[in-house]
C-alpha positions as CSV (number, residue, x, y, z in Angstrom):
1,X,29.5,48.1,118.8
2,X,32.9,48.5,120.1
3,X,35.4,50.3,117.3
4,X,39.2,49.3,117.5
5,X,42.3,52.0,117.3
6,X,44.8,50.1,115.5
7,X,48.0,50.8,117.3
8,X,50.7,52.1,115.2
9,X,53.9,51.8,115.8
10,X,56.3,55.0,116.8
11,X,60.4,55.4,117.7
12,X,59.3,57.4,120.7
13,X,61.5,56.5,123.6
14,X,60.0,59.4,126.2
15,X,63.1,61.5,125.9
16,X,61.4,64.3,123.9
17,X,63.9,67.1,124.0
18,X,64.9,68.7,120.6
19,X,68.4,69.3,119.1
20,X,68.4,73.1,118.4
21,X,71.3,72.8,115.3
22,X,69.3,69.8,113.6
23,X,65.5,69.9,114.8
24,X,65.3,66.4,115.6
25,X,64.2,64.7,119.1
26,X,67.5,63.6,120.7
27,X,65.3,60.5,122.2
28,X,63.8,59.3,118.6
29,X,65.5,61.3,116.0
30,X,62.1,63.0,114.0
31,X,61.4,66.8,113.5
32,X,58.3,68.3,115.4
33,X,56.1,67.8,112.2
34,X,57.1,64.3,112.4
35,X,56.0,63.8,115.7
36,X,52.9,66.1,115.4
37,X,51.7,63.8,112.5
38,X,52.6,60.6,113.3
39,X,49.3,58.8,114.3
40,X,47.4,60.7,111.4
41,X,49.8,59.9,108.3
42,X,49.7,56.8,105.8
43,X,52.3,54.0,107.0
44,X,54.3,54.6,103.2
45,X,55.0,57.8,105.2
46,X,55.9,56.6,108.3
47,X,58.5,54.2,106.9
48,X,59.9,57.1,105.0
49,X,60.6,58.9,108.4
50,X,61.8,55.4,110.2
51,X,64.0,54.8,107.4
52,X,66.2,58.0,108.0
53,X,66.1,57.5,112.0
54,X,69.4,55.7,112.2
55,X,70.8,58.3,110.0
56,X,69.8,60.9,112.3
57,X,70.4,59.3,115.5
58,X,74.1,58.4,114.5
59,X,74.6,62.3,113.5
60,X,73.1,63.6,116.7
61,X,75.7,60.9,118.6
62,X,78.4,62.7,116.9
């Protein structure tokens, strides 16, 4: 029997380089952890983290 991944949605836009003052990827806008975790955590997680991106991503613009 063939078992299916689900696929889980992520921000990741392939520019994985970190801001060194804030900790967050300059492509997506999560930390490391956030990254490192992100196909093993709960989706009530994972729309925790997605709801700060634009936050984050606006910050990093400035």
């Amino acid at each position: 029997m063939i078992e299916y991944v689900p696929i889980v949605e992520s921000p990741c836009v392939s520019i994985c380089v970190m801001d060194a003052g804030t900790g967050w990827c300059i492509g997506c806008g999560r930390t490391i952890d956030e990254i490192g975790r992100w196909g093993e955590t709960d989706q009530a997680d994972r729309d925790a983290v997605m709801d700060q991106l634009q936050a984050r991503m606006e910050q990093l613009e400035r």
